[in-house]
N, C-alpha and C positions, 0 to 999 in steps of 0.2 A: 354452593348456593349463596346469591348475592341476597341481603336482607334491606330491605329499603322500609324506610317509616314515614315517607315523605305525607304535609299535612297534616301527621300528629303532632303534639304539644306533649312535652315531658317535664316534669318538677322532678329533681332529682335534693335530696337533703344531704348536709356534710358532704355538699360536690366540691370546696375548695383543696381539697389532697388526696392521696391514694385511692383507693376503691372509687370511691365518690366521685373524684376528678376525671379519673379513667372511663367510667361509666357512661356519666354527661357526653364528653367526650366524643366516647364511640354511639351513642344515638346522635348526637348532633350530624356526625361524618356518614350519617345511617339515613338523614335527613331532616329529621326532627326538627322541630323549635325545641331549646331546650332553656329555663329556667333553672340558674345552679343559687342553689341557697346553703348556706353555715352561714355559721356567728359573724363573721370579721371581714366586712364589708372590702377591702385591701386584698385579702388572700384570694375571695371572690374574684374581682378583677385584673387581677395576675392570671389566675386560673383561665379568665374567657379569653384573656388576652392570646393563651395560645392553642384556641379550638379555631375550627372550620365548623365555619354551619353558621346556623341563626342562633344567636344564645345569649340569652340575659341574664342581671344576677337581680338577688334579692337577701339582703342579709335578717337572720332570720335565726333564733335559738329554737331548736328543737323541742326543747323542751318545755316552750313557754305556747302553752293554748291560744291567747291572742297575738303571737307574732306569726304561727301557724297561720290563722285564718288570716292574716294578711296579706303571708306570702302567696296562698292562692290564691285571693283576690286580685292580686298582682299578677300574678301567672295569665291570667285571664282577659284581664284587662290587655295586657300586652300581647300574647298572641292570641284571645278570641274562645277559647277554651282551655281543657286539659284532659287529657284521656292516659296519658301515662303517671304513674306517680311512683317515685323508688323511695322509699323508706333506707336510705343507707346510714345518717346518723347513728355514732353510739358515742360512747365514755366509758373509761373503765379507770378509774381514779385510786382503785386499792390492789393491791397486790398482797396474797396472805390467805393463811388459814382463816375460810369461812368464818369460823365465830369470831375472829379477831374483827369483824367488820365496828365500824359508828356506824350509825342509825345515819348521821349526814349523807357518807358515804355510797350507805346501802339505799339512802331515798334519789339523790342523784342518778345513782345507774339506772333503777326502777324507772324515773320520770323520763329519761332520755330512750332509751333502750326500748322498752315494753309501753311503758305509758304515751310516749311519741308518738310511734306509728301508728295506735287507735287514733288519736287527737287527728294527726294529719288526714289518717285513710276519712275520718269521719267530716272534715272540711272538704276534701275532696269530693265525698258521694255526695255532699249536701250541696255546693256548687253548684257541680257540673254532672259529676259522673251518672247517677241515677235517674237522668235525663237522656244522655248520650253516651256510657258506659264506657268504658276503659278497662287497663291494666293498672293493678298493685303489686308492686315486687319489693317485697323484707328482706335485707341483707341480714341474715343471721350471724351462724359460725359452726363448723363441726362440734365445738364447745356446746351447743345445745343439745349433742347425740351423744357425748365422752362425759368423761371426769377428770378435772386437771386441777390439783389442787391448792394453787397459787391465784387461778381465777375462778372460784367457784359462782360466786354471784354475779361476777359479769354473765357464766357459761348459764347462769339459771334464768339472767332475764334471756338469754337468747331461746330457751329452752321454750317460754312459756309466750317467744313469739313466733315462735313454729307452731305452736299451740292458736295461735292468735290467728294465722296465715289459712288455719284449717278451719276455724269458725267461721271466719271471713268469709272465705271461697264457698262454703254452703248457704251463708245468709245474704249473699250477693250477687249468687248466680241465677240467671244467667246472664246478666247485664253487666256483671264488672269480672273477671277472671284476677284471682288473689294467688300467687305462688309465692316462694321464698328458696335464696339462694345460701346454701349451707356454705363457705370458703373454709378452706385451711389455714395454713399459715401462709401469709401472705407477706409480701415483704413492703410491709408500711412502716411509717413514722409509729405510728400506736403501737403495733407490734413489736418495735424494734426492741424492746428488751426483753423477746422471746427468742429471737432470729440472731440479733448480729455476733452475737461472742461466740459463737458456734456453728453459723450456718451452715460449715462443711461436714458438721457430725450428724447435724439433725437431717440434710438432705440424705445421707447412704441411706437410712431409715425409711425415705419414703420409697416407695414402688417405681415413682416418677424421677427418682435421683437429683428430684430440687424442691426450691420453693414454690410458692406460686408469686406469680404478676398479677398487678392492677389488673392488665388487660385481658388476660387467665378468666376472670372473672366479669369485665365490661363484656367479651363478647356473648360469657353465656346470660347477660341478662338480656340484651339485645333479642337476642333469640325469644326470653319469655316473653316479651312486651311485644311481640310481632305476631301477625298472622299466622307464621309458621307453628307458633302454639297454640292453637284456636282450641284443641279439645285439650289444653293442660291446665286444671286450676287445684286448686288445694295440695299440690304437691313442694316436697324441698327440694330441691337437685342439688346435690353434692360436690364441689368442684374443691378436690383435695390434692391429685395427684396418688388418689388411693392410702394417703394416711389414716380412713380410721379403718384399714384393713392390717396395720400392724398396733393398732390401741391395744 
């Protein structure tokens, strides 16, 4: 089944790498207008430079409330509205036993991670969306369904944005459809000090005998943000390759 988005407008966050880049991406090639926003205005532009489609950047910290609302006012301004919005930004800055956290540390992930996607989703509904309604799609992580305990408080803000995904979808339906993409291990830059020194021992482990790809994950979001999921909201979908069937 071919999936076309042609005419929607899509904000995609921390679309300059992995997940995020891949995502953009495959809506743009799906038809979409797509706005790619992260920090680093450079990466941004490398990034469009090698998409197909309509696609504009706007650099933009996740975590900062007034560069949020600007970047969809920008979205806006540029193609006219916004019906899709992916929450992909994260950060995960410590690595360690939970109590070892700073308080810096632990506010960072909080602000980026969980506190984000309110900020965003809530520019977005005040825009445009609760006018003319959309999709919202939270990039989580299996980490919000496990216990891993080298990333606990990253896997916690993910935890309480699957929490976040289900509030959402009941206090905004039926006009806006809120789901969230749970991924495994993925083989990104962020991840890469989970993945690379071992990748051939951690894939016998999965079901699926690998890791996953960006793209693993750009098309099942695709899917959410389309028609084809018209009765899906409040839900995670899992795209792991079956890893938390050996947790």
């Amino acid at each position: 089944m071919e999936i076309r988005l042609d005419g929607r407008t899509a904000l995609v966050t921390g679309a300059s790498k992995g997940i995020g880049r891949a995502i953009a991406a495959e809506l743009a090639a799906s038809g979409a207008n797509v706005m790619l926003s992260s920090r680093k205005q450079d990466a941004l532009e490398q990034a469009a430079s090698q998409m197909a489609g309509n696609v504009a950047v706007h650099a933009a910290h996740a975590g900062d409330p007034g560069q949020a609302e600007a970047c969809v006012a920008a979205t806006i301004e540029r193609f006219g509205g916004l019906d899709i919005l992916v929450n992909n930004a994260a950060t995960n800055p410590y690595f360690g036993p939970t109590l070892g956290i700073d308080l810096a540390r632990f506010d960072k992930t909080v602000e980026v991670n969980w506190r984000g996607p309110l900020v965003w989703t809530q520019h977005a509904w005040r825009a445009a969306m609760s006018e003319t309604g959309g999709v919202v799609l939270n990039i989580a992580s299996i980490g919000g369904l496990s216990v891993e305990h080298s990333i606990g408080i990253y896997n916690g803000t993910k935890a309480a944005l699957l929490h976040l995904t289900r509030n959402l979808a009941s206090e905004l339906a039926p006009v806006v459809r809120v789901n969230a993409i749970a991924p495994g291990l993925v083989k990104t830059d962020m991840a890469r000090a989970l993945w690379e020194r071992n990748e051939d021992a951690i894939a016998r482990h999965v079901p699926m005998r690998r890791l996953g790809e960006p793209d693993d994950i750009a098309r099942a979001a695709v899917f959410l943000c389309s028609d084809a999921a018209s009765w899906i909201t409040g839900a995670t979908l899992v795209v792991d390759g079956g890893m938390l069937l050996r947790a």
